[in-house]
C-alpha angles and dihedrals in degrees: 000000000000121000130183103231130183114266093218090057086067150057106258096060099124096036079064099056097044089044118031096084100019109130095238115022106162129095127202117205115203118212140162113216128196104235102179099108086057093036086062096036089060090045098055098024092045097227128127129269100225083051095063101039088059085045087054094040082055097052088041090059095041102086089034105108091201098056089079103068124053135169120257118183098315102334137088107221122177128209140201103222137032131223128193124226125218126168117239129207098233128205090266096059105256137084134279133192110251113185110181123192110258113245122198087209113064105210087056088043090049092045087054093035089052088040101046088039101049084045095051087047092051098042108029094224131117131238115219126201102167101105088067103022142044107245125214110204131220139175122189120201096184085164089083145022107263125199091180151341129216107201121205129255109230102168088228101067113048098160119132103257126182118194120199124182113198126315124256126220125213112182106303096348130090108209128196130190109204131176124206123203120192142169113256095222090062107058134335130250095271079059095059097034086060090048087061099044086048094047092052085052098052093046088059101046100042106113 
């Protein structure tokens, strides 16, 4: 469920002063993780690695309060769930938007992920859930080695969005470079510092 909500009931009243018109109001955050632990979970679980980063970057966002509300046009509008969003090669050989409803247990989460996904591949249509749920974004370019991605700041998408190319081993160890963009008006830089911290957590500890 989405709800319009007044700014100056929140929290984040005078972030939306400051932010909503501001020229540029998006942020992107750089950081390396350390993805071994889900590197070995999808090789002896079978299940895919994307798959289980979302998962992670779900769990990540769960407990953060101000991953609920985002701005939408003028409005602030909160929501109860999350989704996350990956892009699908689809059966006519382009790409297609893919938001799956976040599940606090992975094997429900992997069941919708497999099931949205294969859906999105055979139809080549997308399946939004914006309108009931606050999306977090991701592209993955698993062709190349990334070591960071700007995104652009459209002024009609103001969703938070990481982008990832393909891992990198070093000896034992899987890295990752990842890069989160996120809208101002929405949280502040030590919300989005936790949700990184959280998110390296979570990527050790899935199981």
């Amino acid at each position: 469920m989405a709800q319009e909500i007044n700014p100056k009931d929140t929290t984040r009243a005078s972030a939306y002063e400051l932010w909503m018109n501001a020229p540029n109001p998006m942020i992107t955050f750089f950081k390396t993780l350390d993805v071994t632990n889900i590197v070995k979970v999808s090789k002896n679980k079978k299940m895919k690695f994307n798959m289980l980063l979302d998962y992670c970057i779900g769990k990540a966002a769960a407990d953060i309060k101000e991953f609920y509300t985002l701005p939408v046009g003028e409005k602030l509008i909160k929501y109860d769930t999350l989704a996350i969003n990956t892009i699908v090669k689809n059966k006519s050989n382009g790409i297609s938007s893919c938001d799956i409803l976040f599940a606090d247990n992975l094997s429900d989460f992997n069941q919708s992920y497999i099931k949205s996904t294969n859906h999105t591949a055979e139809t080549s249509s997308d399946i939004d859930l914006s309108a009931d749920s606050m999306v977090i974004g991701t592209s993955a370019i698993v062709e190349t080695k990334l070591d960071g991605v700007v995104g652009m700041n459209s002024g009609i998408f103001n969703n938070p969005f990481l982008f990832w190319g393909k891992y990198r081993k070093k000896w034992f160890t899987y890295y990752l470079p990842i890069s989160f963009q996120f809208h101002h008006t929405q949280m502040d830089g030590e919300h989005a510092g936790r949700f990184l911290e959280n998110l390296q957590k979570e990527i050790n500890n899935v199981k």
